[in-house]
C-alpha positions as CSV (number, residue, x, y, z in Angstrom):
1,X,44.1,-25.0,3.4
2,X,44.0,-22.9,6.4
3,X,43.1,-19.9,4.2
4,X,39.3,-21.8,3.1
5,X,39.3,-22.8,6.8
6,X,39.4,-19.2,7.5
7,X,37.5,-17.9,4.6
8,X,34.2,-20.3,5.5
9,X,34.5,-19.7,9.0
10,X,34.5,-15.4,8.1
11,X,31.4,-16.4,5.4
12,X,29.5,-18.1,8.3
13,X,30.0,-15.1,10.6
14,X,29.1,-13.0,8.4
15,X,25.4,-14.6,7.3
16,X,25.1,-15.1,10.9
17,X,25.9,-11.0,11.7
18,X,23.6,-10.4,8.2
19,X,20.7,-12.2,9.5
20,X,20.8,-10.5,13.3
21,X,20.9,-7.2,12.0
22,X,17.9,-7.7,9.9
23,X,15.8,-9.7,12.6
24,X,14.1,-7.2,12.9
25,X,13.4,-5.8,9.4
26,X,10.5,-7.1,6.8
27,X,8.7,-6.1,3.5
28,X,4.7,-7.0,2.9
29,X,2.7,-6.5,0.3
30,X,-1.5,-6.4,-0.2
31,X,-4.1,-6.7,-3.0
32,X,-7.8,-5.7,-2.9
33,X,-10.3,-3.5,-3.2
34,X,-10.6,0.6,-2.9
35,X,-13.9,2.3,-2.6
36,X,-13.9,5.9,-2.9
37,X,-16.5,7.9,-0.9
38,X,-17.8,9.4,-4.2
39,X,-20.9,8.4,-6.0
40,X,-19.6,9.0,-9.3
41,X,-16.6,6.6,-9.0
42,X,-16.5,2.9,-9.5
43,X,-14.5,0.8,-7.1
44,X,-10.9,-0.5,-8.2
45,X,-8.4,-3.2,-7.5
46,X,-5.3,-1.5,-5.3
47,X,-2.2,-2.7,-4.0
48,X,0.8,-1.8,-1.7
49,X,3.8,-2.6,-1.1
50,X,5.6,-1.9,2.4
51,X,9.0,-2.4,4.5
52,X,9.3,-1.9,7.7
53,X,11.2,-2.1,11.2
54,X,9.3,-4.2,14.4
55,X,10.7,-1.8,17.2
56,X,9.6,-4.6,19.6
57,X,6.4,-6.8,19.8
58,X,3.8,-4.1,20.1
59,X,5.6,-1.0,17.9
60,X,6.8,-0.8,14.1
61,X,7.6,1.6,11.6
62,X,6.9,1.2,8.2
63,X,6.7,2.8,4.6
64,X,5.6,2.4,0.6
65,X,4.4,2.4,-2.2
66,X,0.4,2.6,-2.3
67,X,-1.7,2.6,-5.5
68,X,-5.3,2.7,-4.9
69,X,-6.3,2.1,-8.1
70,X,-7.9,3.3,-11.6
71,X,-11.4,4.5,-10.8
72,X,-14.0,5.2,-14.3
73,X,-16.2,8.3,-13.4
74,X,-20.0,6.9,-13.9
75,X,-21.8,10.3,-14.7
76,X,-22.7,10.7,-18.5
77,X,-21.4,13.6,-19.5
78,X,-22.4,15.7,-22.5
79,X,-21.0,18.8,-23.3
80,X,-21.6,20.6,-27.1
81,X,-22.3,17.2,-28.7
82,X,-19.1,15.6,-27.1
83,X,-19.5,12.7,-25.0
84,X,-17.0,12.8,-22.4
85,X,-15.4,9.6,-20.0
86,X,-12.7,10.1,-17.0
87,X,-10.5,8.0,-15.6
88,X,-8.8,8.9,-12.4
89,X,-5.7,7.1,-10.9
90,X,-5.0,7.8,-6.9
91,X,-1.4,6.5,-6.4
92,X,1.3,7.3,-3.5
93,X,4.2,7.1,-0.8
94,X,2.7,6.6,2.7
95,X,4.9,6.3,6.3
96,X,3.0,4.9,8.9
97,X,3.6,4.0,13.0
98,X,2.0,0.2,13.8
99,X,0.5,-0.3,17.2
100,X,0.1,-4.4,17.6
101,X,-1.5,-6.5,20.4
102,X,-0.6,-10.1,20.4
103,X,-4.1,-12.0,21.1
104,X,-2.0,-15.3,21.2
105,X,1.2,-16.4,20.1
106,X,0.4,-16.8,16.6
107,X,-2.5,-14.3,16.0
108,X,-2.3,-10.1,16.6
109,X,-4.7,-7.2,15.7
110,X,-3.0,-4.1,14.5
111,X,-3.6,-0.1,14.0
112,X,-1.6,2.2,12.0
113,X,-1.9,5.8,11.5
114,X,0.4,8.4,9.4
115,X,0.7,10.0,6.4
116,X,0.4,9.7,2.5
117,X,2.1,11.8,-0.1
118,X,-0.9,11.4,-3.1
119,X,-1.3,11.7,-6.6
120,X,-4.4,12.7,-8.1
121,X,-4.5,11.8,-11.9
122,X,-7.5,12.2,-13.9
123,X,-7.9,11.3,-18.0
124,X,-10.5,13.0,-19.7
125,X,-11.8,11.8,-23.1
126,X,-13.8,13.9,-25.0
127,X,-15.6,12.4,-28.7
128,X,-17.6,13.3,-31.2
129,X,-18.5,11.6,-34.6
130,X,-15.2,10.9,-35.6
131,X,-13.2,13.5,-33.6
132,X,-11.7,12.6,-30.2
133,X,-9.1,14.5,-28.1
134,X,-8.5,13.9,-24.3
135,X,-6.8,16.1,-21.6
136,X,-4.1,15.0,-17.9
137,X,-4.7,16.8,-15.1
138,X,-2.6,15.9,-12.2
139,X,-2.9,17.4,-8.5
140,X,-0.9,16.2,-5.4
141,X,-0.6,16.2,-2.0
142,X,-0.1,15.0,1.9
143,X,-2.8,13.7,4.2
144,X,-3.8,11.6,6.6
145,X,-4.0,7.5,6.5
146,X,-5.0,5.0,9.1
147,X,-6.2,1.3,9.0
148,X,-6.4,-1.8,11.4
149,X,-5.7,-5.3,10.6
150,X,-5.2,-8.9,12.0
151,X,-1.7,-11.1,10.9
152,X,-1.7,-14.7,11.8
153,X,1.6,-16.1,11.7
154,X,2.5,-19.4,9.4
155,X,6.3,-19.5,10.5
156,X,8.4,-17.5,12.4
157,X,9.3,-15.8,8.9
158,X,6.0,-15.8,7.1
159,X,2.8,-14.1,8.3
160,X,-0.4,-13.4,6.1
161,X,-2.7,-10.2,7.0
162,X,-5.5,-8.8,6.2
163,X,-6.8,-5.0,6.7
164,X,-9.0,-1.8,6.2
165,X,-7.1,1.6,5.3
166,X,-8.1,4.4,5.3
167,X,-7.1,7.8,3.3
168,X,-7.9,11.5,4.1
169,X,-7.3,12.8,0.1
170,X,-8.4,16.2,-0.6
171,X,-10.1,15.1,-3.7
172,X,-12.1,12.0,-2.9
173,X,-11.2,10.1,0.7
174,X,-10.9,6.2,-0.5
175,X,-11.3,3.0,1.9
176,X,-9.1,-0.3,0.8
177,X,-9.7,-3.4,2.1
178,X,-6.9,-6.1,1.5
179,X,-5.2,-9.2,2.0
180,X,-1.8,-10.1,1.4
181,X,1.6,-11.5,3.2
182,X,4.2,-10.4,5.4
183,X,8.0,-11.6,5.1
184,X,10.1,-11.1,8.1
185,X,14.0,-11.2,8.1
């Protein structure tokens, strides 16, 4: 008997240690809408997916997975008698520093800035009659990102925000605008 005494009382400690260690750890995740700052590209649903470390009240770290979305390339193209489409994916890692003011106890406003490791992947499709091929280019790199943002707390633990982004790509610079929720440990 004193061995499930002991064994419950080492569980408790331990879920009690487990849950102080993470205090200060959480994952969030947003949904919305990317516009590129091409003319030729249609907007496109993104999302993202983050974890992060609150270093105290006003500073965080955080990283991800980013994927702005599938954008369809609106210019008609015609080349030899083959009509052409394009389809371009933007999609990415991205490690950015938070900067948060509380404006009350259950409201803050937020700016990030940092960087994101892109992938550029465009689909052509060229057709003719009954003759079609198409063609993957990919091209990659690093640049910029920065946003700001509002979270309004529901619970100690639960929080749902709301934010602009912005991204620096080589290829074609894309704003997203979402809204999602935060989940703190």
């Amino acid at each position: 008997m004193l061995n499930i005494k002991w064994l419950l009382a080492s569980g408790f400690a331990l879920s009690l240690a487990t849950q102080s260690a993470l205090a200060d750890f959480y994952v969030r995740g947003t949904g919305g809408l990317s516009t590129p700052d091409e003319d030729e590209l249609d907007n496109a649903l993104g999302m993202s997916a983050q974890a992060g470390y609150q270093i105290n009240k006003y500073f965080a770290v955080q990283g991800g997975a980013t994927y702005l979305g599938s954008f369809d390339f609106e210019e008609e193209l015609d080349f030899d008698g083959f009509d052409e489409d394009a389809t371009i994916s933007i999609y990415g890692a991205e490690a950015t520093f938070v900067s948060s003011i509380p404006i009350s106890e259950k409201f803050s406003l937020y700016g990030k800035a940092g960087i994101f490791a892109w992938e550029f992947e465009a689909e052509i499709t060229a057709s003719s009659g009954n003759t079609e091929f198409s063609e993957t280019e990919t091209i990659d790199g690093t640049d910029a990102a920065y946003g700001i943002g509002g979270e309004y707390m529901l619970s100690p633990r639960l929080s749902i925000i709301g934010e602009a982004n912005f991204y620096d790509i080589d290829v074609a610079d894309v704003n997203y605008f979402g809204g999602g929720v935060k989940f703190t440990f």
